[in-house]
C-alpha positions in Angstrom: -47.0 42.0 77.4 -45.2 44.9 76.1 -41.5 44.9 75.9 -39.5 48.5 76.5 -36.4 48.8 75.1 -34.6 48.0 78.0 -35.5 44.6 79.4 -34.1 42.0 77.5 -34.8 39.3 80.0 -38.3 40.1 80.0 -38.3 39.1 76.8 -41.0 35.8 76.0 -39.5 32.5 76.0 -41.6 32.3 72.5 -39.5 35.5 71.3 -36.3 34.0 72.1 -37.4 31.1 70.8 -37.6 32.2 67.7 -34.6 34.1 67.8 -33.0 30.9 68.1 -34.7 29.3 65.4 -33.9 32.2 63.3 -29.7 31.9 63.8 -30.0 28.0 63.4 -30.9 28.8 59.7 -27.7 31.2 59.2 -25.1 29.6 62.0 -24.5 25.9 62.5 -22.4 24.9 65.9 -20.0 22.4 66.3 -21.6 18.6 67.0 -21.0 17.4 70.5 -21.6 21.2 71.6 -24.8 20.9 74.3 -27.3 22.6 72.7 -28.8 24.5 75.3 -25.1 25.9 76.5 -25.1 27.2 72.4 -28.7 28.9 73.1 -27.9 30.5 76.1 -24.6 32.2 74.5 -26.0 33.4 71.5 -29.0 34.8 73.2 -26.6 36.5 75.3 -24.3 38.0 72.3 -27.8 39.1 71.0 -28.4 40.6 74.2 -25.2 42.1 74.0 -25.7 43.7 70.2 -28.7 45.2 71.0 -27.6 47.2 74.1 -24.8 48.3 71.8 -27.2 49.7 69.5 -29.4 51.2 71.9 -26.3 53.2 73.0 -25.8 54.2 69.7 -29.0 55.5 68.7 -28.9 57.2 72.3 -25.8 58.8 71.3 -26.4 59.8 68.0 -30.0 60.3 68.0 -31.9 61.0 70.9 -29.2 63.3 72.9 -28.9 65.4 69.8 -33.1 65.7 69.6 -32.6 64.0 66.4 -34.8 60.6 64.7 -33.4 57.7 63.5 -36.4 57.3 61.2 -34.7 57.5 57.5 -31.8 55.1 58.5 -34.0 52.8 61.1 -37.5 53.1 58.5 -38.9 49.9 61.0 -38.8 52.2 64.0 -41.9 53.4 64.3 -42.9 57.0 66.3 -44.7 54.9 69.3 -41.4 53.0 69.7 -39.3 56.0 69.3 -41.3 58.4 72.3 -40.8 55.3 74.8 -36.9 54.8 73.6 -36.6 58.9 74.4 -38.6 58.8 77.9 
């Protein structure tokens, strides 16, 4: 299944799975917090940051015809033509 830039919840349990995996090794929540309640609002924060930078490299980059290539090197061309359509 590919995933266009603009539906997070479309995303794969298994990718948000690992997502969560991923901020358990940096962030650490308070004991007695329920788990999933924890999950569910970082996934939505990350949710949240990634719209924000899609904005931003629609207003920098692709209304001024312009490629985020040299500061984004991960983006690749493929990605880049969907993001702009």
């Amino acid at each position: 299944m590919e995933v266009t830039w603009s539906d997070w919840r479309k995303v794969p349990k298994t990718k948000r799975d690992m997502l969560w995996a991923e901020l358990l090794k940096v962030f650490q929540y308070r004991v007695g917090i329920d788990e999933e309640k924890a999950k569910s609002y970082a996934l939505k924060q990350i949710g949240q940051a990634y719209r924000r930078w899609r904005t931003y490299l629609n207003n920098k980059y692709a209304e001024n015809n312009l490629t985020p290539f040299e500061e984004y090197g991960k983006i690749m061309q493929a990605q880049w033509d969907v993001f702009v359509r």
